[in-house]
TIVO-2410 file (N, C-alpha, C; in nm, 3 decimals):
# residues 160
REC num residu      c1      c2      c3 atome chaine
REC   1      X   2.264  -0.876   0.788     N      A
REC   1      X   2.257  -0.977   0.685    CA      A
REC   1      X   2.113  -1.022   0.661     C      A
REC   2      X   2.050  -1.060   0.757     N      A
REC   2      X   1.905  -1.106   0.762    CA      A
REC   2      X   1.811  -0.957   0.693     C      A
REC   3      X   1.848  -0.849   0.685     N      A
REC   3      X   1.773  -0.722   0.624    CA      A
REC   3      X   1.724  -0.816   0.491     C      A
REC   4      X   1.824  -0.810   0.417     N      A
REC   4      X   1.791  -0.916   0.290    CA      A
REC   4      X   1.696  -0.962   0.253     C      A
REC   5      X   1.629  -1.040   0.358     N      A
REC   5      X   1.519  -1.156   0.370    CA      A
REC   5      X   1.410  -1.074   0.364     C      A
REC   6      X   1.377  -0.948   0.350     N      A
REC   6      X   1.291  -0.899   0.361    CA      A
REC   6      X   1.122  -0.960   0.303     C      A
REC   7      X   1.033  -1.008   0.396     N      A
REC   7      X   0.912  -1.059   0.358    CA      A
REC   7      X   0.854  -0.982   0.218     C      A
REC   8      X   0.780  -1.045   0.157     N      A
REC   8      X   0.693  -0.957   0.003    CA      A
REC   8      X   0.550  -0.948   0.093     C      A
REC   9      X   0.537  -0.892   0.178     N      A
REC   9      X   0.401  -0.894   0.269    CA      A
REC   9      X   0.371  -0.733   0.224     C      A
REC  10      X   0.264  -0.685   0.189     N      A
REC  10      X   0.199  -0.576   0.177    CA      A
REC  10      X   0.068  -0.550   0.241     C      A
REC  11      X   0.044  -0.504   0.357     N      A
REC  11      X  -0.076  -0.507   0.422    CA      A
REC  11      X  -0.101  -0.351   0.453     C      A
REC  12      X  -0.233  -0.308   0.367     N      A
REC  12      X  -0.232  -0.191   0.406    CA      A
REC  12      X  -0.281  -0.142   0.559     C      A
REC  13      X  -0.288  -0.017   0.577     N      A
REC  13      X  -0.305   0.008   0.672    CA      A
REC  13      X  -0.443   0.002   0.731     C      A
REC  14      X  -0.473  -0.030   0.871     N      A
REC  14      X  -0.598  -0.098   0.900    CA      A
REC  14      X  -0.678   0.032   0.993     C      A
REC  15      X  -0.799   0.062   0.960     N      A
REC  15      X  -0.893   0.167   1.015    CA      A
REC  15      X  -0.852   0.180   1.143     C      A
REC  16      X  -0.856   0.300   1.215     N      A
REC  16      X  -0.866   0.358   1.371    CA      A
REC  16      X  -0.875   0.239   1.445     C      A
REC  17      X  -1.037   0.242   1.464     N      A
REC  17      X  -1.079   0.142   1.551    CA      A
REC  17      X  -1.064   0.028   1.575     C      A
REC  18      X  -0.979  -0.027   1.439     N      A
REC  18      X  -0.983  -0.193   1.478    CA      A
REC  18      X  -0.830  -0.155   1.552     C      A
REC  19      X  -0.747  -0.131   1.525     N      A
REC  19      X  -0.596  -0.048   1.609    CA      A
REC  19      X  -0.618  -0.034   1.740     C      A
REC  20      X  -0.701   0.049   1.766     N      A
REC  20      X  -0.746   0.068   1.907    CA      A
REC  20      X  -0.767  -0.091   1.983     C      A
REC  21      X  -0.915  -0.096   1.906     N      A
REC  21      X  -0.920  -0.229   1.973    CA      A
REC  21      X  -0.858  -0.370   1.996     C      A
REC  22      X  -0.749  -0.340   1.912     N      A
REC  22      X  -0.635  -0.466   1.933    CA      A
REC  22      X  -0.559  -0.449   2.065     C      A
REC  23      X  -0.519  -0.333   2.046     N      A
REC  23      X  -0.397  -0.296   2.161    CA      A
REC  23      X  -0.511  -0.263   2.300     C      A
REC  24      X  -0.598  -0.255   2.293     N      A
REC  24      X  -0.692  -0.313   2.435    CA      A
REC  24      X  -0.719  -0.409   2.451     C      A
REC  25      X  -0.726  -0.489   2.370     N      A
REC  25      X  -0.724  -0.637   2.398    CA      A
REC  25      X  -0.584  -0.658   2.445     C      A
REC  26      X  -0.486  -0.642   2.391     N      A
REC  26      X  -0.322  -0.714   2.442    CA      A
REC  26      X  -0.356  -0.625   2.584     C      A
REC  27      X  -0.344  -0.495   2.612     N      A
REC  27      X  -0.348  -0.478   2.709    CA      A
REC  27      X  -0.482  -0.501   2.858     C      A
REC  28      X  -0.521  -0.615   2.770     N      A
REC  28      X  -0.682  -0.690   2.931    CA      A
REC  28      X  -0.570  -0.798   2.906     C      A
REC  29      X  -0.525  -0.853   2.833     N      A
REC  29      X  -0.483  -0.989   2.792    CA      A
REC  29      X  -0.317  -0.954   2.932     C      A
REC  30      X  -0.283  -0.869   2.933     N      A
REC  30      X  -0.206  -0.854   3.012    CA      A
REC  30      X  -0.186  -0.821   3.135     C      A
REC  31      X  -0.294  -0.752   3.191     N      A
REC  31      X  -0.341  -0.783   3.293    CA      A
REC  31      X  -0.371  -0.909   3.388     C      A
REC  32      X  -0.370  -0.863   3.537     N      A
REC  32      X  -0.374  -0.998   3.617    CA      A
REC  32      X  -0.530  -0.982   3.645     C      A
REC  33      X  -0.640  -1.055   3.614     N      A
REC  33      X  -0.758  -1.082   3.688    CA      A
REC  33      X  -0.816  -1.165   3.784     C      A
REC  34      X  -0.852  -1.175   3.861     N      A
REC  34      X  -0.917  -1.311   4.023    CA      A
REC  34      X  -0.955  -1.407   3.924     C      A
REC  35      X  -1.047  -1.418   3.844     N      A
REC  35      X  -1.048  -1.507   3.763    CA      A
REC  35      X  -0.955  -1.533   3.645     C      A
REC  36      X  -0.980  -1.632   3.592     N      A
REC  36      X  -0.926  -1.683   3.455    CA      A
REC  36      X  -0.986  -1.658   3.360     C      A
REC  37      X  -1.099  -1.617   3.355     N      A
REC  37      X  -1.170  -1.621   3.190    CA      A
REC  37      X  -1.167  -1.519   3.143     C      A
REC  38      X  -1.141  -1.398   3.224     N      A
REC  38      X  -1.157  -1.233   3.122    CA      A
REC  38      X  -1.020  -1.211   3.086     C      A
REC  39      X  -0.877  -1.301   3.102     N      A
REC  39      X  -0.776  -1.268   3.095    CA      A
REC  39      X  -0.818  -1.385   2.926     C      A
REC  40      X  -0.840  -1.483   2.950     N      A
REC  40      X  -0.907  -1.580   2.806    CA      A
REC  40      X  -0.974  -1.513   2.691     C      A
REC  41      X  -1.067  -1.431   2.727     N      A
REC  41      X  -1.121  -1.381   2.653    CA      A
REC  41      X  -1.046  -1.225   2.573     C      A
REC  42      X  -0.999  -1.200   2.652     N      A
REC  42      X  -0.935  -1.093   2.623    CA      A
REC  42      X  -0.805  -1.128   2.520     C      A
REC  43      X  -0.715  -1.227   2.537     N      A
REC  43      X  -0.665  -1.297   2.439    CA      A
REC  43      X  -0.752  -1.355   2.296     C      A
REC  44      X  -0.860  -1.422   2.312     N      A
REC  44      X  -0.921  -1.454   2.185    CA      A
REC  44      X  -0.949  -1.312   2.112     C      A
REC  45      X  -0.992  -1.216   2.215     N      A
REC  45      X  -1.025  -1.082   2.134    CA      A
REC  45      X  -0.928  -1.044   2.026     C      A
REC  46      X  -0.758  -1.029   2.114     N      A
REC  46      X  -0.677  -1.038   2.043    CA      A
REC  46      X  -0.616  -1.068   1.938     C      A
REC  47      X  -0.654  -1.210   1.967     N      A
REC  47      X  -0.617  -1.308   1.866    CA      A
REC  47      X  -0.747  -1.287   1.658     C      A
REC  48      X  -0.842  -1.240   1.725     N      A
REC  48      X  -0.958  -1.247   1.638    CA      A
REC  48      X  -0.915  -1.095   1.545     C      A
REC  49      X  -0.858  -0.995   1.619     N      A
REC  49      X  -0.843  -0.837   1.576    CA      A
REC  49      X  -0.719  -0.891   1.494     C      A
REC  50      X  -0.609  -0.917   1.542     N      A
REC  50      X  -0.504  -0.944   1.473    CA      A
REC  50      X  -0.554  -1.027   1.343     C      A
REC  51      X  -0.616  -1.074   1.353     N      A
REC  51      X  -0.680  -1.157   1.227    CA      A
REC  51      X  -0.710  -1.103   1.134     C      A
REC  52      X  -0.771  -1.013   1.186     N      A
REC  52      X  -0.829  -0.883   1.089    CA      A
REC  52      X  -0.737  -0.789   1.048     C      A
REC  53      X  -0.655  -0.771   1.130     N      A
REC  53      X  -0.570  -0.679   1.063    CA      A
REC  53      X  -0.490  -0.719   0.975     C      A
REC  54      X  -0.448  -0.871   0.937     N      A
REC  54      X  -0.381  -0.946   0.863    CA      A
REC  54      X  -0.476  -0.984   0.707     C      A
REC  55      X  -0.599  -0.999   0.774     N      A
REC  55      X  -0.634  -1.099   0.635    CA      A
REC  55      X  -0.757  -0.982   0.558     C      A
REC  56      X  -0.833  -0.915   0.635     N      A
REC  56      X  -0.948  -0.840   0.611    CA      A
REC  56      X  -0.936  -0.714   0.483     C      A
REC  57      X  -0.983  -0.721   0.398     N      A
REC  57      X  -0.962  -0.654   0.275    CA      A
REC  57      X  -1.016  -0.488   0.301     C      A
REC  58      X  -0.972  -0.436   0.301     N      A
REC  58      X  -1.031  -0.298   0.399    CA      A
REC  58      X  -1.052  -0.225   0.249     C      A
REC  59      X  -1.140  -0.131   0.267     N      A
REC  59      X  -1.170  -0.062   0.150    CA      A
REC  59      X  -1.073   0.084   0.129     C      A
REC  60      X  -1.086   0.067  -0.002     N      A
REC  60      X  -0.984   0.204  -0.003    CA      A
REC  60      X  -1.036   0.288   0.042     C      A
REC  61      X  -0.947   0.375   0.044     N      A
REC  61      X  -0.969   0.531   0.116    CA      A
REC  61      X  -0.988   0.642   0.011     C      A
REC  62      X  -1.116   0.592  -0.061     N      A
REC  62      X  -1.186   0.740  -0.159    CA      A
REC  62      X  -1.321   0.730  -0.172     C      A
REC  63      X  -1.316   0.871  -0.177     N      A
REC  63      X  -1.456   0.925  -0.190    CA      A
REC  63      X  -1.561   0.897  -0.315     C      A
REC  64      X  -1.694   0.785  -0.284     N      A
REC  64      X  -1.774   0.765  -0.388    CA      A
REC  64      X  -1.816   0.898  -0.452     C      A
REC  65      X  -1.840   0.848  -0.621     N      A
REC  65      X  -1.896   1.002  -0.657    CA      A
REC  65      X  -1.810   1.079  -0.696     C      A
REC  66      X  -1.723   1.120  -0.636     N      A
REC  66      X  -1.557   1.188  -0.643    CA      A
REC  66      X  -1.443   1.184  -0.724     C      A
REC  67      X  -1.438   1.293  -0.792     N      A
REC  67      X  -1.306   1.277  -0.922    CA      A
REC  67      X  -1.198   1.299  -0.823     C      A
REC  68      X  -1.139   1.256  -0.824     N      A
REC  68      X  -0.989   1.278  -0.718    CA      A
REC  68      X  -0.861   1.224  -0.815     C      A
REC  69      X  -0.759   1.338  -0.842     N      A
REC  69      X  -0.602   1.343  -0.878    CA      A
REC  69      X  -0.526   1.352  -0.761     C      A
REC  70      X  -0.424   1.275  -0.717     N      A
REC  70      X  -0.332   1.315  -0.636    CA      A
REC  70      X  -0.171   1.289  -0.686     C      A
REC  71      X  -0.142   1.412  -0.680     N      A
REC  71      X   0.021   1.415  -0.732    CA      A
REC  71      X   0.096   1.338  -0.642     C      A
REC  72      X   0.157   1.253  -0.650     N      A
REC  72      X   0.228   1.150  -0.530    CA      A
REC  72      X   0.424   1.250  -0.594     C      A
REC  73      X   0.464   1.292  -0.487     N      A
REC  73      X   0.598   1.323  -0.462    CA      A
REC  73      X   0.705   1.245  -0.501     C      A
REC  74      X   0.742   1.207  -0.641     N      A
REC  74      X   0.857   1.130  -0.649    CA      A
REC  74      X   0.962   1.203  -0.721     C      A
REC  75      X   0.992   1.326  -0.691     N      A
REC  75      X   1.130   1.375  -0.716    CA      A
REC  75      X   1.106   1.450  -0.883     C      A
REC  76      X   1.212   1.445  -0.940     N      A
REC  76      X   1.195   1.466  -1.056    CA      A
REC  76      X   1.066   1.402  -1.195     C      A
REC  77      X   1.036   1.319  -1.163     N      A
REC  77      X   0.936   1.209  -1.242    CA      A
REC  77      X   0.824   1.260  -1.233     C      A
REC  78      X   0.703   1.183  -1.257     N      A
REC  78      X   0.588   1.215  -1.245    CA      A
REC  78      X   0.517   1.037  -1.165     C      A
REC  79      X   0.375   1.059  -1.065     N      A
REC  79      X   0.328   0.954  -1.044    CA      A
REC  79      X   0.156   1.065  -1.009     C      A
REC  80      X   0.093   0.981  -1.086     N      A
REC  80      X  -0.029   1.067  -1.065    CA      A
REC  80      X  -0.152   0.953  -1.042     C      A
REC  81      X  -0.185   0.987  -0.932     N      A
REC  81      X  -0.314   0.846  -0.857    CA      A
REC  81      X  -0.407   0.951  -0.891     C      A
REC  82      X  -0.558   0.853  -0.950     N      A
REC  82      X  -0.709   0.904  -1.007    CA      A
REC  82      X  -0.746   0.768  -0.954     C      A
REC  83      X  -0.902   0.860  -0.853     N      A
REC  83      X  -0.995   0.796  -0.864    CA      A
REC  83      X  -1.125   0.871  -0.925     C      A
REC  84      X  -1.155   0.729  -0.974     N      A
REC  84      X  -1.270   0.797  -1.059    CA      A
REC  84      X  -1.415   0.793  -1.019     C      A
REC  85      X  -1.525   0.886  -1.048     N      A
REC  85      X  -1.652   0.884  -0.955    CA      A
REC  85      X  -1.713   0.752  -0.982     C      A
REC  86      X  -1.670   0.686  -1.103     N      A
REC  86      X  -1.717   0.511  -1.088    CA      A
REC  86      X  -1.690   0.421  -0.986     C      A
REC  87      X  -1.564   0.516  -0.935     N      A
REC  87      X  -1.493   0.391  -0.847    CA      A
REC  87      X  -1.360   0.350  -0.900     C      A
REC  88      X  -1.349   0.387  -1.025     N      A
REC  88      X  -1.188   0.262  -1.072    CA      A
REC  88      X  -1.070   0.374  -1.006     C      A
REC  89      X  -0.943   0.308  -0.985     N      A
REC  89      X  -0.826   0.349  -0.960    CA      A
REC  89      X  -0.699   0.351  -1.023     C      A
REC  90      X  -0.662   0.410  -1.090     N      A
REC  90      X  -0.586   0.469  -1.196    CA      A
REC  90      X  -0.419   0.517  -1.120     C      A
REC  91      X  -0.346   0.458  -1.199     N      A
REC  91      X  -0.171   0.486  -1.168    CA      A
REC  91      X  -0.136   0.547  -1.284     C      A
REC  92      X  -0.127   0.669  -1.308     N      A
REC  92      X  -0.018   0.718  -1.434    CA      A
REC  92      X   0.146   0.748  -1.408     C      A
REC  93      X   0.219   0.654  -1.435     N      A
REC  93      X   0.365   0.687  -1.449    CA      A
REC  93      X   0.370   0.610  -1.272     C      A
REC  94      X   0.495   0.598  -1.242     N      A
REC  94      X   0.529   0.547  -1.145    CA      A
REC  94      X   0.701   0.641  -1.067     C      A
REC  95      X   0.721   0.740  -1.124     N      A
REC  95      X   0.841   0.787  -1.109    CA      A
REC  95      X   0.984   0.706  -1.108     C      A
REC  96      X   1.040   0.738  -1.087     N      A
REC  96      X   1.221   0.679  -1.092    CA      A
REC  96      X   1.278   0.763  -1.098     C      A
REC  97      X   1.419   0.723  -1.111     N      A
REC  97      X   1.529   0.822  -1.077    CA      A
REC  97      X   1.612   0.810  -1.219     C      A
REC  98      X   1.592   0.909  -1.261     N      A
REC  98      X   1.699   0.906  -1.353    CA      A
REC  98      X   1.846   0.880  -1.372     C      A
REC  99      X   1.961   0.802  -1.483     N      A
REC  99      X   2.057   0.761  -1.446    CA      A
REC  99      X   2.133   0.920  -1.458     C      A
REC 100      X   2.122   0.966  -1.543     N      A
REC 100      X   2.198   1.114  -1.589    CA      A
REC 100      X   2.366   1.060  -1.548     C      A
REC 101      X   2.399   0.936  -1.667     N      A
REC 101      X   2.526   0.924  -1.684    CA      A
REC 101      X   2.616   0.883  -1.504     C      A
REC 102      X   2.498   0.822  -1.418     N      A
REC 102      X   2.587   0.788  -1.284    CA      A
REC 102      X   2.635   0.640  -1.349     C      A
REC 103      X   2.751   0.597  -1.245     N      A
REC 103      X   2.823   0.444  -1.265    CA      A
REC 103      X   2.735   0.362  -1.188     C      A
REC 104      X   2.685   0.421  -1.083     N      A
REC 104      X   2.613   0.307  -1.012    CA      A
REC 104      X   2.442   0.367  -0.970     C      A
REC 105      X   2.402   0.235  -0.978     N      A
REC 105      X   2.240   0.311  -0.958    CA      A
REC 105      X   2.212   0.288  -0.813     C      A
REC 106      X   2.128   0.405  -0.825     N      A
REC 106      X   2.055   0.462  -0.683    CA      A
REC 106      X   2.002   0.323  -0.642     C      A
REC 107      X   2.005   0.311  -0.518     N      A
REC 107      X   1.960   0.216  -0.393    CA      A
REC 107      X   1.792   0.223  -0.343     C      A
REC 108      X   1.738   0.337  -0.392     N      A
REC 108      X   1.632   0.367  -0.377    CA      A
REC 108      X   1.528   0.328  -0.505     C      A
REC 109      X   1.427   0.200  -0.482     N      A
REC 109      X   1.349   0.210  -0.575    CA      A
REC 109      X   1.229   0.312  -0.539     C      A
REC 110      X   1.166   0.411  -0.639     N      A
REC 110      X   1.063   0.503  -0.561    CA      A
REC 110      X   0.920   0.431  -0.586     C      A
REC 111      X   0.885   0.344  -0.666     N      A
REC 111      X   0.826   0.217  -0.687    CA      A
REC 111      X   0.754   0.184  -0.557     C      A
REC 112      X   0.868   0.099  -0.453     N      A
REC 112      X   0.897   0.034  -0.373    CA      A
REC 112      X   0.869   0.102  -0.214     C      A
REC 113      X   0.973   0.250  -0.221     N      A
REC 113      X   0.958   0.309  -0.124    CA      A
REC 113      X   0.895   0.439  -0.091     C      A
REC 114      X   0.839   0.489  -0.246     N      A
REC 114      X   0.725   0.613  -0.240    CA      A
REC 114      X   0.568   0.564  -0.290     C      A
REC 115      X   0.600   0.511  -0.363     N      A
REC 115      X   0.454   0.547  -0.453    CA      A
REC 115      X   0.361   0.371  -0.400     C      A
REC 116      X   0.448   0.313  -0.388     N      A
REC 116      X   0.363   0.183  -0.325    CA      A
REC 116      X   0.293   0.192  -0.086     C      A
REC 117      X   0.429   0.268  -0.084     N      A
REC 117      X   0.349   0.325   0.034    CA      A
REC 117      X   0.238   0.412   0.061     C      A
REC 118      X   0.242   0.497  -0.055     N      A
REC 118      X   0.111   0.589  -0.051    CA      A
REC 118      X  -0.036   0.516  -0.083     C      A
REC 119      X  -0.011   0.449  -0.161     N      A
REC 119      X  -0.112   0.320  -0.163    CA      A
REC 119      X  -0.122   0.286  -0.057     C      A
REC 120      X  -0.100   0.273  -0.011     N      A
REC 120      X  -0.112   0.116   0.094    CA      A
REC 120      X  -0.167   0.190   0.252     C      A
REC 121      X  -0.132   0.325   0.244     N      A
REC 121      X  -0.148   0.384   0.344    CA      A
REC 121      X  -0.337   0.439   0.297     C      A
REC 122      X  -0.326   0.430   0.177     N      A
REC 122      X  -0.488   0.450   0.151    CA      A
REC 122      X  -0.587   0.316   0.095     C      A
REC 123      X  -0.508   0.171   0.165     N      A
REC 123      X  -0.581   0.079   0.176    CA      A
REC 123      X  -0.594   0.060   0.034     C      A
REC 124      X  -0.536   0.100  -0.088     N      A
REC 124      X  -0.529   0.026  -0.209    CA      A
REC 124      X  -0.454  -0.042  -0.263     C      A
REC 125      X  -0.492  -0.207  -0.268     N      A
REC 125      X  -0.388  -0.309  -0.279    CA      A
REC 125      X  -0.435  -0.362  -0.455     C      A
REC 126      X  -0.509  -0.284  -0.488     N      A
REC 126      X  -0.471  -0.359  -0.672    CA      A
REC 126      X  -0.565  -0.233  -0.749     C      A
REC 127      X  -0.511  -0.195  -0.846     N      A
REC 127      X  -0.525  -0.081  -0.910    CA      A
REC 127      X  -0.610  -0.154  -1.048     C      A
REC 128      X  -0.714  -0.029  -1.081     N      A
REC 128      X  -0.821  -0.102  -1.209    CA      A
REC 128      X  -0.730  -0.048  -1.362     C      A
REC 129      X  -0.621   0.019  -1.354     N      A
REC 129      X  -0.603   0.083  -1.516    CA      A
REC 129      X  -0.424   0.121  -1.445     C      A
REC 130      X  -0.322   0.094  -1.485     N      A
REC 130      X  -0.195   0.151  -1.495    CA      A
REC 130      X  -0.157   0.169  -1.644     C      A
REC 131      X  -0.093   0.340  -1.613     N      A
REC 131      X  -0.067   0.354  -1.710    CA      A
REC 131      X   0.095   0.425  -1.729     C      A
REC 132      X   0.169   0.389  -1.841     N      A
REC 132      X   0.274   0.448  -1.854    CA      A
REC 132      X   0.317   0.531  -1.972     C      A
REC 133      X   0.326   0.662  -1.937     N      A
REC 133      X   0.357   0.800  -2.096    CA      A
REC 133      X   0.405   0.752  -2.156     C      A
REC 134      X   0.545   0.752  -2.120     N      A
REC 134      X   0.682   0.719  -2.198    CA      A
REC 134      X   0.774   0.656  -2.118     C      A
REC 135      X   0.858   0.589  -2.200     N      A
REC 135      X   0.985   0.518  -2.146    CA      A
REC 135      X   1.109   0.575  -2.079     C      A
REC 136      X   1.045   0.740  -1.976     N      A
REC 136      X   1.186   0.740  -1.964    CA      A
REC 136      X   1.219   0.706  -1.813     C      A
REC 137      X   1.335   0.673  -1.745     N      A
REC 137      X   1.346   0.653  -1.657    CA      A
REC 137      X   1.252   0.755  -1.517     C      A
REC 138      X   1.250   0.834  -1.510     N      A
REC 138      X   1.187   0.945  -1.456    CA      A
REC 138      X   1.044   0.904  -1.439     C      A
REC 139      X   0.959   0.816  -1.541     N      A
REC 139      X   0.823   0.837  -1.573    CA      A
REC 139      X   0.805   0.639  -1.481     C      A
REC 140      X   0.894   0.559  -1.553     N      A
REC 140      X   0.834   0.450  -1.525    CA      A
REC 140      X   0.959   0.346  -1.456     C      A
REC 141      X   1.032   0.437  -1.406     N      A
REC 141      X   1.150   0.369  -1.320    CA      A
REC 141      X   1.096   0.253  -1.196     C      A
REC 142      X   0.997   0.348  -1.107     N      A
REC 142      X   0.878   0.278  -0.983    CA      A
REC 142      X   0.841   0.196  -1.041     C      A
REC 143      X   0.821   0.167  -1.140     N      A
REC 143      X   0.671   0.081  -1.246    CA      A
REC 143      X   0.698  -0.106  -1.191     C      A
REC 144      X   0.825  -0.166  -1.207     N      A
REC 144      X   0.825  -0.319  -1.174    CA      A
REC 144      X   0.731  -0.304  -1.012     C      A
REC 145      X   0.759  -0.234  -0.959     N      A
REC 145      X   0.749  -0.257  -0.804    CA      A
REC 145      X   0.543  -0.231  -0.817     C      A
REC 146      X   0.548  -0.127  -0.873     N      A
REC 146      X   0.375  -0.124  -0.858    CA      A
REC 146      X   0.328  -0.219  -0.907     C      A
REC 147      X   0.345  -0.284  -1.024     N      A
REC 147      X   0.285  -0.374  -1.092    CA      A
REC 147      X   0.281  -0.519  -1.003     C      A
REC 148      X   0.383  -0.520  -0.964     N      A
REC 148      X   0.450  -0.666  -0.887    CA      A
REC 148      X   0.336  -0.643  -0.702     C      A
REC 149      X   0.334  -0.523  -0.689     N      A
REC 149      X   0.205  -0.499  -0.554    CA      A
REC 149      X   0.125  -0.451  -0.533     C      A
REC 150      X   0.082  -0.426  -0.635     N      A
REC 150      X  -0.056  -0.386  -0.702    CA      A
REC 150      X  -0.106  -0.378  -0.807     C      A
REC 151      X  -0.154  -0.501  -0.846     N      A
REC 151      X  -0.170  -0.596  -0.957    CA      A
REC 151      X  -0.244  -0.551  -1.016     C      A
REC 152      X  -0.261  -0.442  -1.175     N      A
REC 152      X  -0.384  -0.397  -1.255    CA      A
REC 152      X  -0.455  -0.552  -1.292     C      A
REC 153      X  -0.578  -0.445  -1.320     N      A
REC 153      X  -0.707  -0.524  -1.319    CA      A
REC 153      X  -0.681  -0.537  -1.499     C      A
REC 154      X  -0.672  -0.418  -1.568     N      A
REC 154      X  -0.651  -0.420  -1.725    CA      A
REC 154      X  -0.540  -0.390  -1.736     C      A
REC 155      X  -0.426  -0.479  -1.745     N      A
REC 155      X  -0.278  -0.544  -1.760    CA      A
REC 155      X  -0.240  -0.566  -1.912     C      A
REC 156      X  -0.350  -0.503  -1.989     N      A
REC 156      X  -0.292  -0.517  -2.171    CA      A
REC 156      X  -0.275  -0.393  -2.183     C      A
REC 157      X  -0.156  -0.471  -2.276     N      A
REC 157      X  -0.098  -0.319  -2.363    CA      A
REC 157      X  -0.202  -0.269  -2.448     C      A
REC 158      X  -0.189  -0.140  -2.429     N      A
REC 158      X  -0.259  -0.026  -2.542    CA      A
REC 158      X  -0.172   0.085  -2.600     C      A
REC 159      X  -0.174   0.081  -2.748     N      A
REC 159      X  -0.107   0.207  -2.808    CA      A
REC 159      X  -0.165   0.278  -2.859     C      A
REC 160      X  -0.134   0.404  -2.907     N      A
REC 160      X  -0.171   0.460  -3.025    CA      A
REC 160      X  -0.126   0.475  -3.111     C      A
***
């Protein structure tokens, strides 16, 4: 029942080293020492890494300089991540699942559980340009969920 409650927390994933160095800190922090203060300190360490891994804005994971396309896997649809050698970060289409005449819809947003994890696993929590082809389910089904956790920077409509 409590699944439900699920937090809106999106924290991407945090570099090697600060990982490492957390879980060596819990583990001095757990340790027994003759004194008191390296078991103290070893907790503040803790306490200071976890901090970081919570609040610290980590930079994405692309290459300056670098045209980079990556086809993100959402089934039938399309979701296509660009970074650009300026730097901006680009969402085309967001995938979904098409209804193709079912009574009940899929349980799976790919939004939610593909294309916002691949983000997040490359430390990008707000995108400079989203864009969507067309209206069909397939193309922009994911789309509430990206927008809603990874907030474009240029959020106006454009047509042609």
């Amino acid at each position: 029942m409590h699944a439900r409650w699920e937090p809106d927390w999106r924290i991407p994933q945090p570099p090697l080293w600060l990982a490492v160095l957390f879980t060596l800190a819990l583990i001095l922090a757990a340790t027994r020492f003759r004194e008191h203060w390296p078991r103290v300190l070893a907790w503040v360490c803790a306490s200071v890494f976890l901090a970081l891994l919570v609040i610290h804005p980590f930079r994405p994971d692309v290459r300056k300089d670098h045209l980079e396309l990556s086809v993100i896997d959402v089934g039938q649809g399309d979701s296509l991540f660009t970074a650009l050698p300026q730097g901006q970060l680009m969402l085309i289409d967001a995938g979904g699942i098409p209804g193709f005449g079912r009574h009940q819809k899929s349980a799976l947003d790919i939004g939610e559980d593909v294309v916002s994890p691949y983000l997040w696993t490359r430390s990008i929590r707000r995108l400079d340009v989203v864009v969507m082809t067309h209206a069909h389910a397939d193309h922009i089904g994911g789309m509430a969920a990206i927008l809603k956790t990874s907030t474009p920077k240029n959020s106006g409509r454009r047509s042609q």
